[in-house]
C-alpha positions as CSV (number, residue, x, y, z in Angstrom):
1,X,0.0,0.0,0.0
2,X,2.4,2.6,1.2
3,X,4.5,1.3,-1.6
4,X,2.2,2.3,-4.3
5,X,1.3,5.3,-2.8
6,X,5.0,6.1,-2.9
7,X,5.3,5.1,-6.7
8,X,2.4,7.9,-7.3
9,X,3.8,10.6,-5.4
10,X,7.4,10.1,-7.0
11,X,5.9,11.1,-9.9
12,X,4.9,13.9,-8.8
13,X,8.3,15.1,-8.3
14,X,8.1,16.3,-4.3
15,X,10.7,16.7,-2.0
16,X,11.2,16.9,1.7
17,X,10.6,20.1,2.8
18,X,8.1,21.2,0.3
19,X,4.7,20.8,0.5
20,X,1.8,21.5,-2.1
21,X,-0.7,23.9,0.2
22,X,-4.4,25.5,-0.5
23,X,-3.5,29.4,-0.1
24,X,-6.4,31.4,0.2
25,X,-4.9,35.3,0.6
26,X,-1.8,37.0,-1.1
27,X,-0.5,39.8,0.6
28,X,0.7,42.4,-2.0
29,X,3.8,44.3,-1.4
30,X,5.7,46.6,-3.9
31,X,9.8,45.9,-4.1
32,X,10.2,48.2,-0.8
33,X,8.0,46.7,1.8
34,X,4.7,49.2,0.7
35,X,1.6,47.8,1.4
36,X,-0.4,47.8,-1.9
37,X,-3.3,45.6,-0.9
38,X,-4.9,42.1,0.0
39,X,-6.0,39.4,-2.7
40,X,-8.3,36.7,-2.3
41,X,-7.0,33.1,-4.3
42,X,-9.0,30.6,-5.7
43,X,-12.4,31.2,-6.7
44,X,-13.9,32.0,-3.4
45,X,-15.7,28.5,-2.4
46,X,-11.5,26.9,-2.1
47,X,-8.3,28.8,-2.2
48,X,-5.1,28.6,-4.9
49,X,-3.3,25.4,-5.0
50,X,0.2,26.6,-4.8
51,X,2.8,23.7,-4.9
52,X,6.7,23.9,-3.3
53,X,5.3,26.2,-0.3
54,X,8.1,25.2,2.2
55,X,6.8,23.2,5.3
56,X,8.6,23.2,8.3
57,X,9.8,20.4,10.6
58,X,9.4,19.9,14.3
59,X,5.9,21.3,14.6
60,X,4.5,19.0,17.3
61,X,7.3,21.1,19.2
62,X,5.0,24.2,19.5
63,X,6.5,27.7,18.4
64,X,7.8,27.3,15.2
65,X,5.9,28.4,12.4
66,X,6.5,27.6,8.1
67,X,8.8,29.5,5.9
68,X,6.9,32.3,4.0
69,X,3.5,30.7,3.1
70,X,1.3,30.5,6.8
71,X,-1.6,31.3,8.3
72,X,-2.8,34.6,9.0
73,X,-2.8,34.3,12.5
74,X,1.4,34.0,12.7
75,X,2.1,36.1,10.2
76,X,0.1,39.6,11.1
77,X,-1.1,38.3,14.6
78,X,-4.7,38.4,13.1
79,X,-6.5,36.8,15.9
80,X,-10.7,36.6,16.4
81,X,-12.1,39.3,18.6
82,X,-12.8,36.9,21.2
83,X,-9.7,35.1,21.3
84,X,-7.9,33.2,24.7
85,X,-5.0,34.7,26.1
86,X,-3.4,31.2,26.1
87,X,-3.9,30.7,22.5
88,X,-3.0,34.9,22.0
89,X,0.4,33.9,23.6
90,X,1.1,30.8,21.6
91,X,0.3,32.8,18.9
92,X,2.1,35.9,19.0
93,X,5.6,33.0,19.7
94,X,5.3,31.8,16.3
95,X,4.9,35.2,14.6
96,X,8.2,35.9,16.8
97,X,9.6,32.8,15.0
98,X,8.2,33.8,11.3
99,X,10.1,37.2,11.6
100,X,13.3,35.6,12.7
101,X,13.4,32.9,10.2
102,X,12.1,35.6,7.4
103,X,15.0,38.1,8.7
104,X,17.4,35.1,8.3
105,X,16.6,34.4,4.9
106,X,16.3,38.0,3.8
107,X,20.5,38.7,4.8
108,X,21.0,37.0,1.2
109,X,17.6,37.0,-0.4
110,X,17.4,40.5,-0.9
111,X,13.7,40.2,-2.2
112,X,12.4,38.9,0.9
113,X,13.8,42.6,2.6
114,X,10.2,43.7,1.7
115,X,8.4,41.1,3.7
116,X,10.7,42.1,6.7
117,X,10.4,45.7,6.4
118,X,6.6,45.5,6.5
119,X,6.4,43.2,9.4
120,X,8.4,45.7,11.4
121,X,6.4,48.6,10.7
122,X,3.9,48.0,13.6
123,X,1.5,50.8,12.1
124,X,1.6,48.9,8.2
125,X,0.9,45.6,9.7
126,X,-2.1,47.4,12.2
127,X,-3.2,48.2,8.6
128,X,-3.4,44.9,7.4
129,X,-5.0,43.6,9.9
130,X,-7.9,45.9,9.2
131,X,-7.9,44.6,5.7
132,X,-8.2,40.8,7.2
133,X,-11.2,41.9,9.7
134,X,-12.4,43.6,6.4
135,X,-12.2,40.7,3.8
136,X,-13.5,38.7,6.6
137,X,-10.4,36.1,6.3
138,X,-9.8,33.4,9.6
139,X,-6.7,33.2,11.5
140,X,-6.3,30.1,9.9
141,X,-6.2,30.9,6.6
142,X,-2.8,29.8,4.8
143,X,-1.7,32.9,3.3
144,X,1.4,34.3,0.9
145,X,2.7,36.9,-0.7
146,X,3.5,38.8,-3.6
147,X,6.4,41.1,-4.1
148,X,6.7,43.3,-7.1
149,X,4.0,41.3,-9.0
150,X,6.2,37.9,-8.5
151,X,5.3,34.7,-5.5
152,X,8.4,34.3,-4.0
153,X,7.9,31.1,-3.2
154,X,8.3,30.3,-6.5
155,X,11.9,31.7,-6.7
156,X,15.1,29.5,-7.1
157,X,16.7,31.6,-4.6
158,X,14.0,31.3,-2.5
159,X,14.2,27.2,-2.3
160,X,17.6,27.3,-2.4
161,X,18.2,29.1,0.8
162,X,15.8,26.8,2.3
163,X,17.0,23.7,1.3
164,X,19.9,24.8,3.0
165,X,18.4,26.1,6.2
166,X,16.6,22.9,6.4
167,X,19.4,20.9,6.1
168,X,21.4,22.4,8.5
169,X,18.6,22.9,11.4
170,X,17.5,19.6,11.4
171,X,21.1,18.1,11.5
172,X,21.7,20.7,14.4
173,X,18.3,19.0,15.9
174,X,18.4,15.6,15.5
175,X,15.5,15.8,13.5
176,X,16.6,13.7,10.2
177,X,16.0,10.4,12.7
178,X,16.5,8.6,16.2
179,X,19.2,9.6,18.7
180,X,22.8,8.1,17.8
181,X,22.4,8.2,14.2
182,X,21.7,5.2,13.3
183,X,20.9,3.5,10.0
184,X,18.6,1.3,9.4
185,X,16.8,-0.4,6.0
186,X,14.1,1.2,4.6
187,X,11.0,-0.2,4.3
188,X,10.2,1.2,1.1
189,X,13.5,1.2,-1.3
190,X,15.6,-1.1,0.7
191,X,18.4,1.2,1.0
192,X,20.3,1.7,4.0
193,X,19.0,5.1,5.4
194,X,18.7,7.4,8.6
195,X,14.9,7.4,8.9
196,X,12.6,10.2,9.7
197,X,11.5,9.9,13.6
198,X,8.3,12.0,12.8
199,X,7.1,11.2,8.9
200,X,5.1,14.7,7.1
201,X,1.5,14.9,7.6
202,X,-1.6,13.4,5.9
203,X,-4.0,16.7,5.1
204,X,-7.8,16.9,4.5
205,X,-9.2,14.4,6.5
206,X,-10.3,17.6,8.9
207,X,-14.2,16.6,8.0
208,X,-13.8,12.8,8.3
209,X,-12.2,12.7,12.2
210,X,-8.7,14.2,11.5
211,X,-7.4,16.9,12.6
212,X,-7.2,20.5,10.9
213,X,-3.1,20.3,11.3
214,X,-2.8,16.7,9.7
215,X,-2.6,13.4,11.1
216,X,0.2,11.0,10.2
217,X,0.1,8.2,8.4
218,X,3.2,6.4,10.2
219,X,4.1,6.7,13.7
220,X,4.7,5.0,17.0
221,X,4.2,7.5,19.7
222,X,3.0,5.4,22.4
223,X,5.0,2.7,24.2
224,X,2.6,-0.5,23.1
225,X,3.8,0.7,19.1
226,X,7.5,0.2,20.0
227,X,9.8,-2.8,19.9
228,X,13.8,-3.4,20.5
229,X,14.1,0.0,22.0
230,X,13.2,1.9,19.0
231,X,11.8,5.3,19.3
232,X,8.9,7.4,17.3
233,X,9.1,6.3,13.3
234,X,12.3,4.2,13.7
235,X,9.7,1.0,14.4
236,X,8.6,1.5,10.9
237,X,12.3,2.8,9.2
238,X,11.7,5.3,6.4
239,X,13.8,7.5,4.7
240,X,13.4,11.5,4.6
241,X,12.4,11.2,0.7
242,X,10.1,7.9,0.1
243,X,8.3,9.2,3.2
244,X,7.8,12.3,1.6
245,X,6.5,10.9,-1.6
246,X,4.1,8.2,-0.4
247,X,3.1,11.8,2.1
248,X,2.3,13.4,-1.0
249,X,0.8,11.3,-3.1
250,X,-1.6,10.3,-0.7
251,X,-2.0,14.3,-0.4
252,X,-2.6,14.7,-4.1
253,X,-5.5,11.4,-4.3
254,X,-7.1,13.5,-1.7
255,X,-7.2,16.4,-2.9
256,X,-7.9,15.3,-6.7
257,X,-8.9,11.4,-7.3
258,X,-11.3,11.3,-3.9
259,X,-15.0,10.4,-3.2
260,X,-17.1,10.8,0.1
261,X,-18.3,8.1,1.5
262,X,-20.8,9.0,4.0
263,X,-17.7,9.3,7.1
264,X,-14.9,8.4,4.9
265,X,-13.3,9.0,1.4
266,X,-12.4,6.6,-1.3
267,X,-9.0,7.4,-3.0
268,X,-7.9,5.7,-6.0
269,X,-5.7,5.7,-8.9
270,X,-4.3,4.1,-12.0
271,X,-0.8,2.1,-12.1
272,X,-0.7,4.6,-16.0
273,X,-3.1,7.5,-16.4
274,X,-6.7,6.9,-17.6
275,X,-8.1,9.5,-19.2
276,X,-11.3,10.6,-16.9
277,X,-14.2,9.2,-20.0
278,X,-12.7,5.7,-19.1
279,X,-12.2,5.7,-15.1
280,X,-14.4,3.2,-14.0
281,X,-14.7,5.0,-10.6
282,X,-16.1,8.1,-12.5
283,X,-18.9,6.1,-14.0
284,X,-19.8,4.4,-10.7
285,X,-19.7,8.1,-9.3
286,X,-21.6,9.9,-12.1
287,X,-20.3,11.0,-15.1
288,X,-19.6,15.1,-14.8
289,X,-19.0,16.4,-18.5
290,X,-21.2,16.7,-21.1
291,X,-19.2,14.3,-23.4
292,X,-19.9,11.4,-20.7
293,X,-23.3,12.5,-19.7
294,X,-24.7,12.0,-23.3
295,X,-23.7,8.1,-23.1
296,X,-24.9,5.6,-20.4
297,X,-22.3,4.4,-18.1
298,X,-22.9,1.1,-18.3
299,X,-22.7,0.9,-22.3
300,X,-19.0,3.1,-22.0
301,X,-18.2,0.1,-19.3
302,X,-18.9,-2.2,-21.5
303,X,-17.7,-0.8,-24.7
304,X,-14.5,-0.5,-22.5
305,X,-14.6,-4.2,-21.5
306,X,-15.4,-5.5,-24.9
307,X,-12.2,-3.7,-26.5
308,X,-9.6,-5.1,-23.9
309,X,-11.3,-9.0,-24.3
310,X,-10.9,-8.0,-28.1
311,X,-7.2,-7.3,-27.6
312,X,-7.8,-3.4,-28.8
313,X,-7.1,-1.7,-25.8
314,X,-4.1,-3.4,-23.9
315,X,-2.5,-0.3,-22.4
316,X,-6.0,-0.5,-20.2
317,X,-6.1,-4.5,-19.7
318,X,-2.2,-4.2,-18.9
319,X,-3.1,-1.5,-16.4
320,X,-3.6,-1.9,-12.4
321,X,-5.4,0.0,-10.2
322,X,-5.8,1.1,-6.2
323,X,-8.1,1.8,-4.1
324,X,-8.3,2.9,-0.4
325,X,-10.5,4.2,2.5
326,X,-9.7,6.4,4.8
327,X,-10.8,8.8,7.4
328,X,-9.2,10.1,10.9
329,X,-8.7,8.7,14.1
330,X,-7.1,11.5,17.3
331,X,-4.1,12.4,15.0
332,X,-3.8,9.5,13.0
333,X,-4.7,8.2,9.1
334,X,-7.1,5.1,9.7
335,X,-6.9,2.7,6.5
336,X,-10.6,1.1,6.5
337,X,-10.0,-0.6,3.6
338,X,-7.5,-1.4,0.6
339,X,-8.3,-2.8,-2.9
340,X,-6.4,-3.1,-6.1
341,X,-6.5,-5.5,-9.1
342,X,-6.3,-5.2,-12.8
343,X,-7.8,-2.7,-14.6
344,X,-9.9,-5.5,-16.4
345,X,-11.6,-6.8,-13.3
346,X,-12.5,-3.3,-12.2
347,X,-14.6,-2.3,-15.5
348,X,-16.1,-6.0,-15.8
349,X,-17.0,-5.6,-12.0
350,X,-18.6,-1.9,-13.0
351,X,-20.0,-3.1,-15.8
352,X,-22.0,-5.9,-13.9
353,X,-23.1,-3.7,-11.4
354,X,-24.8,-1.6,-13.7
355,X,-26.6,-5.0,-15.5
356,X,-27.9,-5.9,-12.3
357,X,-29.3,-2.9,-10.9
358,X,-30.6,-2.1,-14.7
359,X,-34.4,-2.0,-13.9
360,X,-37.4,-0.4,-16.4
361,X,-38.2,3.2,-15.7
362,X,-41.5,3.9,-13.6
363,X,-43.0,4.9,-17.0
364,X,-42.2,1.5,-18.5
365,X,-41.1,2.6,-21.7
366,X,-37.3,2.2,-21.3
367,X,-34.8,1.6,-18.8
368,X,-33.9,3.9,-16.0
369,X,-30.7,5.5,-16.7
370,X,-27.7,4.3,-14.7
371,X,-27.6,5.4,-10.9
372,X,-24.8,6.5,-9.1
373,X,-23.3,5.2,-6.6
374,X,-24.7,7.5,-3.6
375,X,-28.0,7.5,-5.3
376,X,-27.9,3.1,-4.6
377,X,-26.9,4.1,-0.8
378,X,-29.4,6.8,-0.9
379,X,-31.8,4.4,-1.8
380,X,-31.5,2.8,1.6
381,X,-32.1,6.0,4.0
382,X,-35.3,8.4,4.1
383,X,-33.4,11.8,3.1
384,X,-29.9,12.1,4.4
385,X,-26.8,9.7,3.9
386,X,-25.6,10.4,7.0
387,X,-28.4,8.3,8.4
388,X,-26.6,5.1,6.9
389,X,-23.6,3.4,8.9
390,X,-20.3,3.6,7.5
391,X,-20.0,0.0,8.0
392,X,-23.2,-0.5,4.9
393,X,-22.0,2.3,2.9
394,X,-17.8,0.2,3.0
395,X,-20.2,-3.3,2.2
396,X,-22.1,-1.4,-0.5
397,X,-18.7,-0.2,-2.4
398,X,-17.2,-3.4,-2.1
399,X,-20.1,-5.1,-3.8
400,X,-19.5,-2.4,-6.7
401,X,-16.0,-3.2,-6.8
402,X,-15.6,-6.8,-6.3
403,X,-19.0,-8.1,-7.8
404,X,-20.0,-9.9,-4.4
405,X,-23.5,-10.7,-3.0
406,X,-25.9,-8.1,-1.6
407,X,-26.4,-8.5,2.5
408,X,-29.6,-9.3,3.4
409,X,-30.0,-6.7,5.4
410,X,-29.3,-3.8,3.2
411,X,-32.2,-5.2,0.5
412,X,-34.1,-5.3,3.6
413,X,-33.5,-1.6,4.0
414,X,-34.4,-1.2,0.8
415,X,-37.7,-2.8,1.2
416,X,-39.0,-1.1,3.8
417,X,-37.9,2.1,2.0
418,X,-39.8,1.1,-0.8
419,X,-42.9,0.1,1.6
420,X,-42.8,3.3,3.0
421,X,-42.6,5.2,-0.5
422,X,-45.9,3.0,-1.4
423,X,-47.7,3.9,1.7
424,X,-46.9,7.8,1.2
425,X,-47.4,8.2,-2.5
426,X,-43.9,9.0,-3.2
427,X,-41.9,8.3,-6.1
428,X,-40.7,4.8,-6.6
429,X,-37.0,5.7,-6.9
430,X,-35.0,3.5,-9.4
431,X,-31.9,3.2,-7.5
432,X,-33.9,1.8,-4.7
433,X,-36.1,-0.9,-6.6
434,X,-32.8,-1.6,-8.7
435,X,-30.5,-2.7,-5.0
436,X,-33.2,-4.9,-4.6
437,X,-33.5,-6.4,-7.8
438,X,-29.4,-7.0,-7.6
439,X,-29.6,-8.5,-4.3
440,X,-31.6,-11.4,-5.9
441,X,-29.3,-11.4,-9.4
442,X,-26.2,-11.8,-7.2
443,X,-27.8,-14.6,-4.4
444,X,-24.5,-16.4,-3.0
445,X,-27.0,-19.9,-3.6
446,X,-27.1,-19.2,-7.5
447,X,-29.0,-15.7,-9.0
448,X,-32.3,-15.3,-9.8
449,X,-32.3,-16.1,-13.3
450,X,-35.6,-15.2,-14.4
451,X,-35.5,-11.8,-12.4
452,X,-35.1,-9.3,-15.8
453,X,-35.3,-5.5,-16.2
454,X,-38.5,-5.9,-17.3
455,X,-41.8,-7.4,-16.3
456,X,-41.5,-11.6,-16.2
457,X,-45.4,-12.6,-16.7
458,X,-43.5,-16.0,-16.5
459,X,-41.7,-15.6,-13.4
460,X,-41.9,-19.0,-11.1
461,X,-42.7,-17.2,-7.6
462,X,-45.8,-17.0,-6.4
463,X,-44.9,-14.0,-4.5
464,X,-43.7,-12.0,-7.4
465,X,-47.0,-13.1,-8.9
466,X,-48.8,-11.3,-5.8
467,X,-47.5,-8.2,-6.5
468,X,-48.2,-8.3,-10.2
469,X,-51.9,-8.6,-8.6
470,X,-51.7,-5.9,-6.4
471,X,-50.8,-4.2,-9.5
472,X,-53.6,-4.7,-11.5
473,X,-56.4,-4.5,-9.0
474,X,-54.7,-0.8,-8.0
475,X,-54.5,0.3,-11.7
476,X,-58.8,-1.4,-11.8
477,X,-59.6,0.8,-8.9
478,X,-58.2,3.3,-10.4
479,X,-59.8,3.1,-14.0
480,X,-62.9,2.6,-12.4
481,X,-63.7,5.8,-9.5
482,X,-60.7,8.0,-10.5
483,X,-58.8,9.5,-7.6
484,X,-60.1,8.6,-4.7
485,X,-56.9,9.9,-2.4
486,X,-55.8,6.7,-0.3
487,X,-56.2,3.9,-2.7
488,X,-55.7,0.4,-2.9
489,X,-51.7,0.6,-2.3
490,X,-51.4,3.2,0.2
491,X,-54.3,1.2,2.5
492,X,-53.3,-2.6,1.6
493,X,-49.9,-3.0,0.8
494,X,-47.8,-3.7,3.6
495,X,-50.6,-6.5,5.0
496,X,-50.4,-7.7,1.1
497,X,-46.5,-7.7,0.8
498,X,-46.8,-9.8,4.0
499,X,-49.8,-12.0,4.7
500,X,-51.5,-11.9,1.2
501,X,-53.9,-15.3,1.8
502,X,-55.2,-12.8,4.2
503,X,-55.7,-9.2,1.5
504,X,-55.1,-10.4,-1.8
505,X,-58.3,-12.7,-2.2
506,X,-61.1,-9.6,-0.6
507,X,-59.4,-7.5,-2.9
508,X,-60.1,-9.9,-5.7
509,X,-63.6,-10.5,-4.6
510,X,-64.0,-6.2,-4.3
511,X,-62.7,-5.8,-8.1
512,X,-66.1,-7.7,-9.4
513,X,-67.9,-4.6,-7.9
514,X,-65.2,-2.0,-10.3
515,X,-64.9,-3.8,-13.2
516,X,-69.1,-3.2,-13.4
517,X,-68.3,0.5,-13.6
518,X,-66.5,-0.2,-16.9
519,X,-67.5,-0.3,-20.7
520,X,-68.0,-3.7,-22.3
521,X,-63.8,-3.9,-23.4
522,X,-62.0,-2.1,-20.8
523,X,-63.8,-4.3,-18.3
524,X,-62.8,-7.6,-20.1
525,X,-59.4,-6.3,-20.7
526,X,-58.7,-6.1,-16.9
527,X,-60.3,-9.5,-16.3
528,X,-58.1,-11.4,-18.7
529,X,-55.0,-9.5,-16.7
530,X,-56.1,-10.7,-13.6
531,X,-57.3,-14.8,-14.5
532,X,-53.9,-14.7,-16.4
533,X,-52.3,-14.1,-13.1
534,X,-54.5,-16.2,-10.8
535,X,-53.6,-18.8,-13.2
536,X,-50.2,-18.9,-12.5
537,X,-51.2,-18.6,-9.2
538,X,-53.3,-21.9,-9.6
539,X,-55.7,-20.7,-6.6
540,X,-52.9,-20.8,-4.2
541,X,-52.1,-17.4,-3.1
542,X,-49.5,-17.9,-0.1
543,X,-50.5,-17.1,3.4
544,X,-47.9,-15.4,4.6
545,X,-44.5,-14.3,2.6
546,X,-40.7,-14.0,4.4
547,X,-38.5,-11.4,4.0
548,X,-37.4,-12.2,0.2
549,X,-40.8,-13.0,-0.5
550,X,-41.3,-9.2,-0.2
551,X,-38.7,-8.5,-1.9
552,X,-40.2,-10.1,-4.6
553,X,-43.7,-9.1,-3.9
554,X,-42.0,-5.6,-4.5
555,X,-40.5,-6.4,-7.9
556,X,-43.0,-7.8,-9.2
557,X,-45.5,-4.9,-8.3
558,X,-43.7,-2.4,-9.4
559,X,-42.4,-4.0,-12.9
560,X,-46.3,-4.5,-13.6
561,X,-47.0,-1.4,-12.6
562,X,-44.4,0.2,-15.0
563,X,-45.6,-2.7,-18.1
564,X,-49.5,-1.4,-17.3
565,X,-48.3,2.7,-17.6
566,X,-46.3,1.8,-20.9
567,X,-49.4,0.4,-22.3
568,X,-52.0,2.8,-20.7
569,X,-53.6,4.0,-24.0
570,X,-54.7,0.5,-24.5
571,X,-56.0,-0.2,-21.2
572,X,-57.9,3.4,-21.2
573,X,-56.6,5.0,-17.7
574,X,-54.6,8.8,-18.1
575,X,-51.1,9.9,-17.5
576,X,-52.5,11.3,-14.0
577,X,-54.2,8.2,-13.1
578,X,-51.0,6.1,-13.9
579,X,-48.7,8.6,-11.9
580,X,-51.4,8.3,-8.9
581,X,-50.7,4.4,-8.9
């Protein structure tokens, strides 16, 4: 894992020391220190991504603050009117530290003289404070500069003198590794090195259970993570510059190739680059151009798959890919799950979850178009996702991923969703029929295989016969008196989804009584519909039905009840009287 992560983020070309950082305010300086203003970055919902900001070493120590690019807090003591003293204090020590580093580095970067110059003028930087309160930017806001119309940061000079500072503090410090300097192999290139004893930070896990600082990824700060007398990161030996490339590539996924997962986040990637029309993750997600919205994603997943089983695409079927969960634990990166495989699998594994939650539109004229992903999960909550576990939401993805079986319980979910829906008269929502439908397609004891898109008339369960029924005698009631607010579903279907011996026959006996409202052929019409169904019912309407009995009560009602609105012209009801079924 750490090792693949590493392989992405060396291609990113990082090094220790430098770190890629959301700046959301430039301060603007002419050559001579004058203030000339305060610029917002980004495009006011996130901030500019500005890579090679230097990142210092030793935080956890307390008082030290980064190298130019920081947070507007340490570097023009921009604090909230309501502030503590204790964090005021702690504060106003690591602007200390900002000027004295910035002096430092200003002897022989003569740009930087500007920065300094400003930061002593106690009545310039009162002045842009009130700019701060004005533009309404946090303490913690990362911000830079901008001197003379240039970033320093981005200045050879610039890195230069910190590459050097860097160097020389932490060997002053002892920061580079453990006590004694000794070398040890690295876990991730085998080389003898001196590893890191505290390994960069892991950002933007802040929402998930991390903190706002970072967590870390690696590290053994407690006594029960330690063996053979080894202290901090030297448990897990690493050296300065595969720790910082694993760091940032796991930093980039994040912040570019992520997905939310109710209380976590999916990161993934490719072994080699897949251009975003053919990321099988995208088309699980939701397709977000144009170009990808006009075609379904289960015919691009397929197209995909057909063309590496054909041989025509094998830079994708000689491709790998990775996939990982995360979120944050006190401090800490906590892995919840890890996947990768060839590219193959993963688009024939995307490609059958989209066949088996394929189910006909409400209307009955097509099928539905492809759901995403947090539309299936949504499908098993009333309104917000943060109602489901994280625990379903991690079983959910892995049945997307890895083509494996449904849980009981979540089609249950789904059912009483849909029960629910039935009972209130709201829509019947595709995703949620379509998770049901799947859980039988993908039964551990074999797949349903007469459960199709479509209506089955032929279907061998009695149960999905029953709600076929239910169907029909709604859509009679219907044709018959109109709207007459709580119909047959909304007052009979959970005691028919459950006990129908006990519903489905009075309701039978009742229909005699609609179908004399009717003309001569409308009325005949609905009786062949329903002696075609008690037929292959033989008179033997079940008692009671168990829990995938209902679920296939549920398919079959509403597939006949999207067969009866395709065909309403010829069984004479309207486009209202359909929707009110």
């Amino acid at each position: 894992m750490l090792q693949a992560l590493r392989e992405h983020g060396e291609k990113l070309g990082g090094e220790p020391g430098f770190k890629t950082r959301e700046v959301r305010w430039c301060i603007d300086l002419a050559p001579d220190g004058a203030l000339l203003g305060l610029l917002p970055l980004g495009d006011g919902r996130s901030g500019k991504m500005i890579e090679r900001c230097p990142d210092m070493h030793g935080m956890n120590a307390g008082g030290k603050s980064h190298f130019l690019v920081e947070s507007a807090q340490s570097i023009a003591l921009h604090f909230k009117s309501n502030e503590e003293a204790k964090k005021i204090q702690a504060g106003e020590e690591r602007h200390r530290y900002y000027v004295e580093i910035l002096e430092a580095a200003a002897q022989t970067v003569l740009p930087l003289r500007g920065i300094c110059s400003l930061l002593a003028d106690t009545v310039a930087l009162s002045k842009l404070r009130d700019m701060m309160t004005a533009a309404k930017v946090k303490p913690s806001d990362w911000t830079g500069w901008r001197i003379g119309g240039a970033d320093p940061v981005g200045l050879a000079e610039v890195q230069g003198w910190w590459r050097e500072w860097r160097r020389s503090d932490m060997a002053a410090n002892r920061i580079a590794g453990p006590p004694g300097g000794k070398r040890m192999v690295c876990l991730l290139t085998g080389q003898s090195v001196e590893p890191l004893a505290t390994h960069p930070k892991i950002t933007g896990l802040a929402g998930l259970g991390g903190l706002a600082m970072g967590d870390v990824m690696v590290g053994c700060d407690k006594s029960a993570f330690t063996s053979f007398n080894l202290d901090q990161s030297a448990n897990a030996a690493v050296g300065a510059v595969p720790a910082q490339e694993y760091v940032d590539g796991l930093n980039d996924l994040i912040r570019n190739r992520s997905k939310r997962l109710s209380n976590s986040l999916c990161v993934y990637w490719f072994k080699h680059a897949v251009v975003p029309a053919e990321d099988p993750f995208a088309m699980l997600h939701g397709m977000e151009s144009a170009d990808q919205a006009a075609a379904a994603a289960s015919l691009q997943a397929r197209a995909l798959l057909d063309a590496i089983q054909r041989g025509q695409r094998a830079d994708l079927g000689n491709n790998h890919y990775y996939a990982m969960t995360l979120s944050g634990a006190a401090g800490r990166v906590m892995v919840r799950d890890w996947m990768d495989g060839r590219f193959e699998r993963l688009i024939a594994h995307v490609n059958a979850w989209f066949a088996d939650l394929a189910i006909v539109h409400r209307e009955g004229k097509s099928l539905a178009t492809d759901p995403k992903f947090l539309a299936v999960a949504g499908g098993l909550v009333k309104e917000d996702l943060k109602e489901l576990p994280g625990s379903a939401m991690s079983t959910l993805w892995h049945a997307a991923l890895s083509e494996l079986p449904i849980p009981q319980p979540l089609m249950a979910q789904a059912l009483n969703r849909f029960r629910l829906s039935t009972a209130t008269g709201e829509p019947l929502l595709h995703a949620r029929i379509g998770l049901i439908k799947a859980y039988f397609v993908r039964k551990p004891q074999g797949g349903d295989l007469s459960m199709k898109p479509y209506l089955n008339p032929d279907h061998p369960n009695p149960a999905y016969q029953c709600g076929r029924l239910l169907a029909v005698l709604a859509r009679l009631q219907q044709a018959a008196l109109g709207d007459v607010g709580a119909g047959v579903v909304q007052r009979f279907y959970p005691a028919a989804s459950q006990t129908p011996g006990l519903t489905l026959g009075r309701l039978v006996a009742n229909a005699r009584n609609h179908l004399g409202k009717l003309d001569g052929g409308l009325a005949w019409w609905f009786e062949e519909r329903i002696a075609e169904i008690m037929g292959r019912l033989r008179d033997a309407i079940p008692r009671t039905l168990n829990l995938e009995e209902q679920g296939l009560f549920a398919l079959g009602y509403y597939q006949q009840l999207a067969d009866l609105r395709a065909g309403k012209k010829s069984n004479g009801t309207s486009d209202d009287k359909a929707d009110a079924a």
